[in-house]
C-alpha positions, 0 to 999 in steps of 0.5 A: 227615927220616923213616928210609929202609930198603934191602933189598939181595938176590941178583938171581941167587938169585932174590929181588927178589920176596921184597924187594918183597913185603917193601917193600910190607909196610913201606910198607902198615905205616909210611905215616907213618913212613918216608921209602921203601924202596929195593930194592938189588941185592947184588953178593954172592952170598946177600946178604939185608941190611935196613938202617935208614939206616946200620944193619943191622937183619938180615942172612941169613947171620948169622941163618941164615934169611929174617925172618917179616914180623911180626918185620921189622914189630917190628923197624922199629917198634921204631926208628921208633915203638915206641909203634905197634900193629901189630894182629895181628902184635904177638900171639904 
């Protein structure tokens, strides 16, 4: 069975579109790789959480800010096939 993620975001602070945006990166990425990814509103206030299955693979408020789409692509690919290229955004 192929991973899922979860992107759980604030509704009230406004960022479902930053977590769809982030969703359809993802899918466009690891068509082969995942299973889906699901967007969860947060009951908490502030809440950016991006989960793997059961594993929290970022969180905004420990980190202090939002991930660039090329570090979330790393980091996914790093769990789901890190022998992939993902082209431009493995350069520096």
């Amino acid at each position: 069975m192929k991973p899922l993620i979860t992107i759980e975001y604030c509704p009230k602070c406004g960022w479902l579109l930053r977590a769809a945006y982030m969703a359809q990166e993802l899918l466009t990425t690891f068509t082969d790789e995942l299973g889906g990814v699901t967007l969860r509103p947060s009951e908490i206030g502030g809440s950016y959480i991006i989960w793997l299955g059961e594993e929290k693979i970022f969180d905004r408020k420990e980190s202090g800010h939002f991930p660039e789409i090329k570090f979330l692509k790393q980091l996914v690919r790093d769990q789901v096939n890190p022998e992939k290229s993902l082209g431009h955004s493995d350069r520096p």
